[in-house]
C-alpha positions in Angstrom: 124.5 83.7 139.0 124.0 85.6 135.5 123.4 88.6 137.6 126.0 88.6 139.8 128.7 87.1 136.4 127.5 90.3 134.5 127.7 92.7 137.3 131.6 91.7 137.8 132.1 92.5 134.1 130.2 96.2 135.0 133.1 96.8 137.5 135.7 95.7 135.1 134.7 98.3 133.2 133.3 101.1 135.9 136.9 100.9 137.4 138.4 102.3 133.8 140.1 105.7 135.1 137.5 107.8 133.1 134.4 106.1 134.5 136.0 106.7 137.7 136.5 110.1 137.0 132.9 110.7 135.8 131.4 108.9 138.9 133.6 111.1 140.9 132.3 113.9 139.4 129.0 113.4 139.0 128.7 112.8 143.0 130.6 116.3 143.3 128.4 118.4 141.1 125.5 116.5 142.3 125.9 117.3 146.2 127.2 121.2 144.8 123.5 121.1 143.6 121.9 119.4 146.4 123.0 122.1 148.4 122.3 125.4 146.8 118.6 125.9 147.7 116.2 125.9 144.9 118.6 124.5 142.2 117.5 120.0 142.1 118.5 117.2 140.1 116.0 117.9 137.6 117.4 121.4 137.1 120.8 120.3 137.3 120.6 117.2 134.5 118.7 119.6 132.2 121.1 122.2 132.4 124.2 119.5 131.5 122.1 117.5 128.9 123.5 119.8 126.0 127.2 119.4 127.9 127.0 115.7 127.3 126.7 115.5 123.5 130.3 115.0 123.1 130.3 111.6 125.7 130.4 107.8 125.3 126.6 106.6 126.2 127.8 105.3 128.9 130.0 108.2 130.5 127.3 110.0 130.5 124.8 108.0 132.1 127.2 107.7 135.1 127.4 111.0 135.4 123.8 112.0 135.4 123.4 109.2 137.7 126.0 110.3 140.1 124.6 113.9 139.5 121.2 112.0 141.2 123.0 110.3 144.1 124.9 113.3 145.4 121.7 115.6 145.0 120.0 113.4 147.5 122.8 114.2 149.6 123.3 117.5 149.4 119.1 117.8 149.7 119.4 116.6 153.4 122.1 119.6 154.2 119.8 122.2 153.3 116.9 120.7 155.1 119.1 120.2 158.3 120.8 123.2 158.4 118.9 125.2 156.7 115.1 124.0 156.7 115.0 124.2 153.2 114.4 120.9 151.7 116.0 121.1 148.1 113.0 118.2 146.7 110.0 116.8 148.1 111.8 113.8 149.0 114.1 116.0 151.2 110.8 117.4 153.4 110.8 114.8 155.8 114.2 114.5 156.7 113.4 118.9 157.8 110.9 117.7 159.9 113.6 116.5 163.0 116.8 117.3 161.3 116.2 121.2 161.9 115.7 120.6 165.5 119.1 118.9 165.6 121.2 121.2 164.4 118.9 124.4 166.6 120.1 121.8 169.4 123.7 121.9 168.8 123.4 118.4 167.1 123.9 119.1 163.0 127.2 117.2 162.9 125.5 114.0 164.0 121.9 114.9 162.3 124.4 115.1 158.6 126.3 112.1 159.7 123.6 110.3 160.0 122.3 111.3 156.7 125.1 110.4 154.5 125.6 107.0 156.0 122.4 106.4 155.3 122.6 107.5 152.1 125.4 105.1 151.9 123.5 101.8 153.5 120.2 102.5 151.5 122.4 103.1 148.2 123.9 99.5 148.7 120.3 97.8 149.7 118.5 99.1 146.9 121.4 98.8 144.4 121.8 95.0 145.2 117.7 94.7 144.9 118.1 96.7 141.2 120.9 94.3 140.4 118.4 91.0 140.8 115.6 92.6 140.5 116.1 94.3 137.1 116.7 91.4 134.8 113.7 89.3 136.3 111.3 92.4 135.2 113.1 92.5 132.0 112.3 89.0 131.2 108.8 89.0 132.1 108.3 92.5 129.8 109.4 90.8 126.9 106.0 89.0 126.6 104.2 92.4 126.8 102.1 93.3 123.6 101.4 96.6 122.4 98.2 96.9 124.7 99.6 95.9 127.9 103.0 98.9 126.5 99.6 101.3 125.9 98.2 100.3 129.5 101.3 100.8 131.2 102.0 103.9 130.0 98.5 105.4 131.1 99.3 104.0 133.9 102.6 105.8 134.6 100.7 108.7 134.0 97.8 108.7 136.0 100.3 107.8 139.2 102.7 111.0 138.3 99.2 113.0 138.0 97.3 112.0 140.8 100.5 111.5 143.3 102.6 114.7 142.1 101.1 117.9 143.2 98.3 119.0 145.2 95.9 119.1 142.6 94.2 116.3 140.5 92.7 118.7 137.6 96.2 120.3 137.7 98.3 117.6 136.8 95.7 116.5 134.3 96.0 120.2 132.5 100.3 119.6 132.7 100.0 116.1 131.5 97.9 117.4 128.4 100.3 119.9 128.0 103.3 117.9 127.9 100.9 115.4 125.4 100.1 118.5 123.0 104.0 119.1 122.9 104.4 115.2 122.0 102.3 115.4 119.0 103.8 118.4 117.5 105.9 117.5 113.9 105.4 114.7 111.5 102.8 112.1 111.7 104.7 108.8 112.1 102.6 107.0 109.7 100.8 109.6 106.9 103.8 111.8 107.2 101.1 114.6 107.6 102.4 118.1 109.1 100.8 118.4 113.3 100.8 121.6 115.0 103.9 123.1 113.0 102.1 126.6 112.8 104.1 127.2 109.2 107.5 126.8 110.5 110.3 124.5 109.2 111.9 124.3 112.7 109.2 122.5 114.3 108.8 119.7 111.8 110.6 117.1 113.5 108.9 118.2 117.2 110.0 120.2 119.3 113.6 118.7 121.2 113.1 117.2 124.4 116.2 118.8 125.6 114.5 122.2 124.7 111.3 121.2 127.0 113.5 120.2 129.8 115.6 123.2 129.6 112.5 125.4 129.2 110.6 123.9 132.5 113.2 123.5 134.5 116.3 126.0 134.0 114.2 129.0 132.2 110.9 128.4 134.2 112.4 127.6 137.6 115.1 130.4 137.3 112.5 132.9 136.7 110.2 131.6 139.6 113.1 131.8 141.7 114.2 136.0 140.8 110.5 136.2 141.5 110.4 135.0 144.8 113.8 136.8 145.9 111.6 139.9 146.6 109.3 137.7 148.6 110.9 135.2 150.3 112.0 135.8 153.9 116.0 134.6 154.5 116.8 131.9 156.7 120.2 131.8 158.3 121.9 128.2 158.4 122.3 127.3 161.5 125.9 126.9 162.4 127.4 123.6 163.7 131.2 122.8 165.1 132.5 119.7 166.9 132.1 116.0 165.7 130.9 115.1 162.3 129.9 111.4 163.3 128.0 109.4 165.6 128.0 107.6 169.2 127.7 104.3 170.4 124.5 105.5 171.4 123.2 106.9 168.3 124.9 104.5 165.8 122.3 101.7 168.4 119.3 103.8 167.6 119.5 104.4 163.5 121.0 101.2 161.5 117.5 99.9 161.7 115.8 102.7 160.3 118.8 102.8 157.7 117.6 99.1 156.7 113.7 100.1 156.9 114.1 103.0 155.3 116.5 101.2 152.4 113.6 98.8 151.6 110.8 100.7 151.7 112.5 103.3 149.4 113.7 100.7 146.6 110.2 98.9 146.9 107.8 102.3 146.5 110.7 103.3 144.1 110.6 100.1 141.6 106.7 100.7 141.4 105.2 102.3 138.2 104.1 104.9 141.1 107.5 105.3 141.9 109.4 108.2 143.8 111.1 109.5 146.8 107.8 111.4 148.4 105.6 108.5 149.7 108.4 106.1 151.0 110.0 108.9 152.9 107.0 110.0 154.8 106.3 106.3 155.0 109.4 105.8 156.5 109.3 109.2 159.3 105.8 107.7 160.4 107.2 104.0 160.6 110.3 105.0 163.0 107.8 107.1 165.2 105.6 104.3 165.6 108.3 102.1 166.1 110.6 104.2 168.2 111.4 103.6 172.1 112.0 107.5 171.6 107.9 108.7 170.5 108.2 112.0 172.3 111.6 113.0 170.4 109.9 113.4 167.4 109.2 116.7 166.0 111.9 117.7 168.5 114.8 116.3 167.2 114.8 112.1 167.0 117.7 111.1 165.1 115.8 108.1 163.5 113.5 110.7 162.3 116.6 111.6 160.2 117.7 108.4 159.3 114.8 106.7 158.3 113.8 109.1 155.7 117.0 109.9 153.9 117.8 106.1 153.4 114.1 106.0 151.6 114.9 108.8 149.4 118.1 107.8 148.4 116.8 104.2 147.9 114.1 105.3 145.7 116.4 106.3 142.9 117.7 103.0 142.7 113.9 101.4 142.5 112.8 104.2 140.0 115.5 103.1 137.7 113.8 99.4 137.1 110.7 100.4 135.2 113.3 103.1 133.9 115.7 99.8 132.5 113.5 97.6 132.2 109.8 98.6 130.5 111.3 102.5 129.4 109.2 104.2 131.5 110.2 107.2 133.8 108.2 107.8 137.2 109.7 110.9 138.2 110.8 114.1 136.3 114.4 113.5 136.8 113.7 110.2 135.6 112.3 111.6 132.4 115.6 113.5 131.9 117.5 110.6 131.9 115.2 108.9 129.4 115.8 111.5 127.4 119.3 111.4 128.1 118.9 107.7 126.8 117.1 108.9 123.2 119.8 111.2 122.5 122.3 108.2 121.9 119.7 106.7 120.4 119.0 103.9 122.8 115.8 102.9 124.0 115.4 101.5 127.4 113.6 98.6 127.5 113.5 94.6 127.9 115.7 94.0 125.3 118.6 96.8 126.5 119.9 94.2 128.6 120.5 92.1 125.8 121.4 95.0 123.0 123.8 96.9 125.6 124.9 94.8 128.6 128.0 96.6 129.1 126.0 100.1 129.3 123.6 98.3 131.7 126.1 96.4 133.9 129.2 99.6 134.0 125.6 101.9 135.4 124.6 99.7 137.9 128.5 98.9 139.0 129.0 102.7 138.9 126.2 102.8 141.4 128.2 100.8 144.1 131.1 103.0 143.4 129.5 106.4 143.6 127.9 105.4 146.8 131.4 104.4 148.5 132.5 107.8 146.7 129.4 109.7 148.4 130.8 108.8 151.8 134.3 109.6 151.7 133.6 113.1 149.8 130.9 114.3 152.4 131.5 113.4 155.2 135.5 115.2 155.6 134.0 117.9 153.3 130.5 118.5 154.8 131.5 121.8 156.5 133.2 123.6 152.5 129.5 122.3 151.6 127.9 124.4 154.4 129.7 127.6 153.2 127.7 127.1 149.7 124.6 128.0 151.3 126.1 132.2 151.4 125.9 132.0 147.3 123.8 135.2 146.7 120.8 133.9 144.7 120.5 136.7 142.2 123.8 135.4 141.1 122.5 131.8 141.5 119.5 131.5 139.4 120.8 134.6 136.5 123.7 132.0 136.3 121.1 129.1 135.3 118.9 131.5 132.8 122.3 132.6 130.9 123.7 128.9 130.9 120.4 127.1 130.1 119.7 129.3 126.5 123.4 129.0 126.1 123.0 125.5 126.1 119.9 125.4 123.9 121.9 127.4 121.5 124.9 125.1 121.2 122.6 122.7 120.6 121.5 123.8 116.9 122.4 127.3 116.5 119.0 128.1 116.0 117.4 131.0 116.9 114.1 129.9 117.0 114.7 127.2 119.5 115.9 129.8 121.5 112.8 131.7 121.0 111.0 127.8 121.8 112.9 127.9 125.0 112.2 130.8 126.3 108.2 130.8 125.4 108.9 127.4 127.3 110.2 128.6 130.3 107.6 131.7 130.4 105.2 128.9 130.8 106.8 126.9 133.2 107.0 130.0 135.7 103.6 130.6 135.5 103.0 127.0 136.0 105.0 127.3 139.1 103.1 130.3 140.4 99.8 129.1 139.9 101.0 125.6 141.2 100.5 123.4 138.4 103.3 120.7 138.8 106.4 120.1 136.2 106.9 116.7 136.3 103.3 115.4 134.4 104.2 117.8 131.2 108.1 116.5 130.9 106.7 112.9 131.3 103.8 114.1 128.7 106.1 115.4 125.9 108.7 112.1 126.3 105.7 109.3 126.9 103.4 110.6 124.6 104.7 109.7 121.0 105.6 106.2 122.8 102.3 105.9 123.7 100.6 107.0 120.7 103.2 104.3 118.9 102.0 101.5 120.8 98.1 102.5 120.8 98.2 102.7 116.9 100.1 99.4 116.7 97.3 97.9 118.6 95.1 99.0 116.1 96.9 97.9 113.6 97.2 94.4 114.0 92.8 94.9 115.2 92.0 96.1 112.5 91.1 99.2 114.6 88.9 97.1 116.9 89.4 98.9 120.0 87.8 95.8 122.2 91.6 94.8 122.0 92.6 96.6 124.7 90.1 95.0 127.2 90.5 91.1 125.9 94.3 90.5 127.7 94.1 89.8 131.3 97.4 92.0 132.1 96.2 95.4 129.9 92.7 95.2 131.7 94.7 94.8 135.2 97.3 97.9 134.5 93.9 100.4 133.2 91.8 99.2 136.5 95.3 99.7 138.3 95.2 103.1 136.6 91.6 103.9 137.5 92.1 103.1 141.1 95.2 105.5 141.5 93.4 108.2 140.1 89.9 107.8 142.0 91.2 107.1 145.1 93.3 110.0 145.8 89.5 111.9 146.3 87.6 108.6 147.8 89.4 107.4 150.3 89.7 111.2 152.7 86.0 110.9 152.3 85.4 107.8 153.5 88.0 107.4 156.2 86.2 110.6 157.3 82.8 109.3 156.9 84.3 106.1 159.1 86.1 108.2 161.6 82.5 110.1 162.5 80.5 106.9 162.9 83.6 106.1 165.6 83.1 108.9 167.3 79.2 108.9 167.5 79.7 105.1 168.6 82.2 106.1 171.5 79.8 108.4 172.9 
């Protein structure tokens, strides 16, 4: 009863005209991004991080997170109309939406999209609501160790899971780690990897790393691909934008599936919107009376899928809340979003800032009923987005992003930062080393440096402290077992799938 006591107090205060207004407009700008190809969430929170200097901690946050809801959204009309998924999360959803709308069916494939954008928001925002305060309770009893193993842990799970690469992410993790530890030594005071210059003795700003990834890094990635990249027309859709008796039969139970698997994957410390999804698609094909529509053009191929990706936000934002750690780039942006007011997500935020806390998660509810009465009348003004040359599109983003860097401190160093930043970030993208393990690097890092040293500390640097609690030894063998069996298991369901077939004959 606390819960549902401190979550009427969150709407008291979410239905304020101005946290109206931001919800309202964070949904907006969020499906405007979810629909221009190539621009994400990520992108889209680091280019309005500097924007946001001038808001209430809480304003903000409602903002970034209706920037998230609506980019899910908007995601789904690319990859249905377009077969572009915006995200990874947005891939499966391609994989039967396309043939929907080639069929004459996009109006029902984007339907069936947002309202289960809609369903899944509610699900997994009820389970956030109850489910949040319980984890908060049982972190306050974690000690420094068990802080230190969770943290590898997050790691290793956005490393091995993100990417198609193990080494890969290790060599963006490290990099993000190495950014971390540039500045003052916490404890001696002692100058780390300032090369000589006065700018860089507080680290470098995690706003300048997010802008330099994403914005710089994808925008250039983006002007080089232009010359590359074949167009794809949008396929082009009149009639109804909602759904039969017939259809509405066939996807309310994928909604719910898809709702739960997407909030549970999502709360996980190897949270995220790519495993549920697929998770989801190959659920409703098992499940389906309708097998040989998939691939074709099965609606609950559709709805499955986007109710797990826009269910996973709402999971990733309990170890977000409650234990301060992000399991997703965009995530990591709002962490960061977090440390620029100076508040630290954690288990004691629902006791330091309850009304933050409670106005979010109310805000949730709001910008999902918000979600559906934008999109759905406006669906087709978000279609005509998609003719937005993309020279414009991504020069816009470079300009903007070291503008923003530059309102930031005036500095032109940091501009210089940025832009050596985003250099790297592009050739990270060509060479396919993945974003999301350097941005988690750079914001985890000094955390988890903190918590290892405190260990220490209070050891007397013994290091046999971090393998005497039961719960640190269970996250680092948790952590081990994400990052070995990404490469054992092919091998030995292989191994088992060849003694099968040498049994059957």
């Amino acid at each position: 009863m606390d819960a549902l006591s401190e979550l009427l107090n969150g709407f008291a205060n979410a239905l304020e005209p101005q946290y109206l207004l931001f919800a309202a407009v964070g949904v907006t700008i969020g499906t405007l991004v979810g629909v221009l190809p190539g621009i994400g969430p990520a992108l889209a929170l680091a280019l309005l991080l500097p924007l946001t200097y001038g808001f209430d901690p809480t304003g903000a946050l409602i903002i970034f997170a209706g920037i998230y809801y609506g980019s899910l959204y908007g995601g789904a009309i690319t990859s249905i109309l377009l077969n572009t998924p915006g995200e990874a999360g947005s891939v499966a959803t391609a994989i039967d939406g396309y043939p929907m709308a080639k069929a004459g069916r996009a109006g029902p494939a984007l339907a069936t999209a947002v309202m289960g954008s809609f369903f899944a928001g509610i699900i997994s925002t009820l389970g956030l609501t109850f489910l949040a305060p319980l984890v908060a309770n049982l972190a306050k009893s974690f000690q420094a160790t068990d802080y230190f193993a969770l943290m590898v842990l997050a790691f290793v799970s956005v490393t091995a899971l993100v990417g198609n690469s193990i080494i890969r992410g290790m060599v963006s993790l490290f990099a993000g780690l190495f950014i971390g530890l540039i500045g003052l030594d916490f404890l001696t005071g002692q100058q780390r990897f300032t090369f000589g210059m006065p700018e860089l003795l507080g680290g470098v700003d995690i706003v300048i790393v997010v802008i330099g990834l994403f914005a710089v890094g994808e925008a250039l990635y983006g002007l080089a691909q232009l010359r590359l990249a074949k167009a794809e027309a949008a396929v082009e859709f009149s009639g109804r934008v909602w759904l039969d008796k017939g259809e509405r039969k066939r996807v309310w139970k994928p909604w719910i599936r898809g709702g739960l698997l997407g909030f549970f994957f999502g709360s996980m410390p190897t949270g995220g919107s790519e495993v549920p999804t697929f998770l989801s698609y190959n659920l409703e094909k098992r499940l389906s009376k309708h097998r040989h529509e998939f691939g074709k053009g099965a609606i609950e191929g559709v709805a499955g899928p986007e109710a797990a990706n826009n269910a996973s936000f709402s999971g990733v934002l309990v170890p977000l809340l409650t234990l301060g750690i992000p399991t997703s780039a965009t995530a990591a942006i709002i962490l960061s979003a977090f440390q620029i007011y100076n508040i630290q997500p954690g288990p004691q935020l629902f006791e330091n800032s309850p009304d933050l806390v409670w106005t979010l998660i109310a805000s949730l509810f709001i910008g999902n009923l918000m979600l559906l009465a934008i999109n759905l009348p406006l669906v087709k003004l978000w279609v005509k987005l998609l003719s937005i040359p993309k020279t414009l599109l991504y020069t816009g983003i470079l300009v903007f992003g070291v503008l923003g860097v530059y309102s930031i401190s005036g500095s032109l160093v940091e501009v210089l930062i940025v832009c050596v930043i985003g250099v790297a970030g592009f050739f990270m993208r060509v060479y396919d080393f993945p974003v999301a393990p350097a941005i988690i690097g750079s914001i985890l890092g000094p955390m988890m440096e903190t918590q290892m040293r405190r260990a220490l500390s209070i050891s007397q640097n013994d290091f046999s402290v971090f393998f005497t609690r039961p719960l640190t030894v269970g996250l680092l063998l948790v952590a081990l077992a994400v990052l070995v069996l990404p490469s054992v298991l092919p091998k030995i369901l292989g191994k088992r799938r060849n003694a099968d077939e040498v049994g059957a004959e």
